[in-house]
N, C-alpha and C positions, 0 to 999 in steps of 0.2 A: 368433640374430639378433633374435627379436622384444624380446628384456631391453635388446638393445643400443638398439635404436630407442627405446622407453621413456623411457632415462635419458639419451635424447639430448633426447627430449620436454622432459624435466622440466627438465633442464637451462637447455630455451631458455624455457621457461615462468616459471621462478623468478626474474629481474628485473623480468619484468613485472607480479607481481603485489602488490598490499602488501602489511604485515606482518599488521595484524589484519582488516580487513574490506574486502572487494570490491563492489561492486556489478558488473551487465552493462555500463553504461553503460564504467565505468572501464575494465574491460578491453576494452571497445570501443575506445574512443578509444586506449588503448594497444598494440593489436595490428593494428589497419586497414590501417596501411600497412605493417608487416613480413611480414602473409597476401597481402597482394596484390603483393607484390613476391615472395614466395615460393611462389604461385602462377605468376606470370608465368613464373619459372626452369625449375620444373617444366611448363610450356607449350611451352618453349622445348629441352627435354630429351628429351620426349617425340617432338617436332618434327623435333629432329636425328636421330632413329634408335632410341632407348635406348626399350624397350618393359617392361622388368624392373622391376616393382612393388617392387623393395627400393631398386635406385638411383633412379628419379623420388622415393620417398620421403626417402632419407638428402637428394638437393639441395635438396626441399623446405622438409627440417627445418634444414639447414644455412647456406640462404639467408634463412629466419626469424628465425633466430639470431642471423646475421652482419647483417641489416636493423637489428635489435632494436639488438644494442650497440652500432651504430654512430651509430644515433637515439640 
């Protein structure tokens, strides 16, 4: 499970980053509101019942993802 989560990481990470150089600031401003929107899900996960630290993380990551490419 953990390889899986990983390349699920990377996955959602690799739109968001440029090709040659980053700064904080960039990938601030480009990840603020798909964390906070993928925080909120995982708030909300938690909330309903779901205590299992592999699903709050896959919504988390899958709500980050799903925030990201749709911004």
């Amino acid at each position: 499970m953990p390889l899986a989560f990983g390349l699920l990481m990377a996955m959602g990470l690799g739109p968001f980053t440029p090709y040659r150089r980053s700064s904080g600031a960039v990938m601030w401003t480009r990840l603020r509101v798909p964390l906070m929107v993928a925080s909120a899900v995982a708030a909300l996960v938690v909330v309903a019942g779901l205590r299992s630290t592999a699903v709050v993380t896959v919504f988390f990551l899958g709500a980050g993802i799903a925030t990201g490419t749709v911004r």
